[in-house]
N, C-alpha and C positions, 0 to 999 in steps of 0.2 A: 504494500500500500504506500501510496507518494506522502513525503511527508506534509504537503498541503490536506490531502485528503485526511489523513490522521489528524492534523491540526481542525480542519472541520468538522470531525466526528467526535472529538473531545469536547467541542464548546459545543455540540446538540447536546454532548450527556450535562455537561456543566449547566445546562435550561434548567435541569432539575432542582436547584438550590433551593427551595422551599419548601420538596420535599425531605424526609430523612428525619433522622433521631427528635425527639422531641417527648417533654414530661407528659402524664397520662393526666395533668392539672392545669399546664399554661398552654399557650396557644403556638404550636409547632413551629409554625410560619412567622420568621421575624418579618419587623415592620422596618429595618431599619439595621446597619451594620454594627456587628456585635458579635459578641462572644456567640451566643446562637446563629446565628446566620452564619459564621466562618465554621462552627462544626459543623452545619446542615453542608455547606457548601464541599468543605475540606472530604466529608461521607460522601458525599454524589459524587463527586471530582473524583475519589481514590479507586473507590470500586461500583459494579452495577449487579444487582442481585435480581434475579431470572426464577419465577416460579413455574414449576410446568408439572403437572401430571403426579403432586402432593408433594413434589420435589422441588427444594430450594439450590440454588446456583448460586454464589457468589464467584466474580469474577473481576479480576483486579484489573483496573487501568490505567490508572499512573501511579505513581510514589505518593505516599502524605506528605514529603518535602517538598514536590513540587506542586502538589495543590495545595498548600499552605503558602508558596511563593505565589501565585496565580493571585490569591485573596488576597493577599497584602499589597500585590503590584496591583489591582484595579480596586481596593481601599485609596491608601499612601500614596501611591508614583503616580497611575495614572488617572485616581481621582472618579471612576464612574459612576454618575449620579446614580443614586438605589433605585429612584425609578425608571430609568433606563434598561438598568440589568432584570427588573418585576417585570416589564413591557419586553423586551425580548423574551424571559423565560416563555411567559403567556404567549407568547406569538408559534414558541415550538413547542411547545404542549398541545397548539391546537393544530399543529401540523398534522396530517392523515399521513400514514406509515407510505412510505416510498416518497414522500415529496423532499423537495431537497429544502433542507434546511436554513429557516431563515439566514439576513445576514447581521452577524452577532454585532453590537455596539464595537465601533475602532479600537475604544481603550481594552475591551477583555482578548480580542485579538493581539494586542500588545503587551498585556500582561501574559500569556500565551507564551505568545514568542519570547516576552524576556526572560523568561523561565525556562527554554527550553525545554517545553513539554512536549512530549513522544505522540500524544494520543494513543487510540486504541490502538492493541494487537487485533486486525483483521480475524474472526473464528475461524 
């Protein structure tokens, strides 16, 4: 897989920051950057867990170093506003399976790349 296409298939998984760990008391979904939102994130980003047939999959796709790098470079360096990165996630969540993926906000591309992230291993 080219590494462009890897890099685009990382930021559709990285849409999913809003899903992920969250107390069975507060409200899952941060509103705003934080200690929850970088774990929600830091969980999507590192691995994608696959249900199929009573069977659970977890499978890894980057480092926690380098999705910890990603969150902090489009916090800190490249600044992208939270509701930029809410309005993308929303945009590829409602994407129907086979379409191509939105295009992600400039800075999380950038935090991406300054991070050298792999994206996924093709299955």
């Amino acid at each position: 897989m080219s590494s462009h296409r890897r890099r685009v298939a990382l930021v559709s998984l990285l849409a999913a920051i809003g899903v992920g760990a969250g107390g069975c008391y507060g409200n899952p979904n941060p509103t705003d950057y934080g200690a929850l939102a970088k774990k929600n994130f830091v969980a999507s980003c590192s691995t994608e867990v696959r249900a199929s047939k009573g069977t659970t999959t977890t499978i890894r796709i980057e480092s926690t170093d380098t999705c910890e790098c990603i969150y902090d470079a489009i916090v800190n360096k490249f600044r992208l506003p939270w509701d930029d990165l809410v309005a993308y996630e929303n945009e590829a969540a409602d994407a129907e399976a086979g379409d191509a993926p939105p295009t992600p906000p400039k800075q999380l591309t950038k935090a991406i790349e300054s991070c050298n992230a792999s994206g996924p291993v093709a299955p």
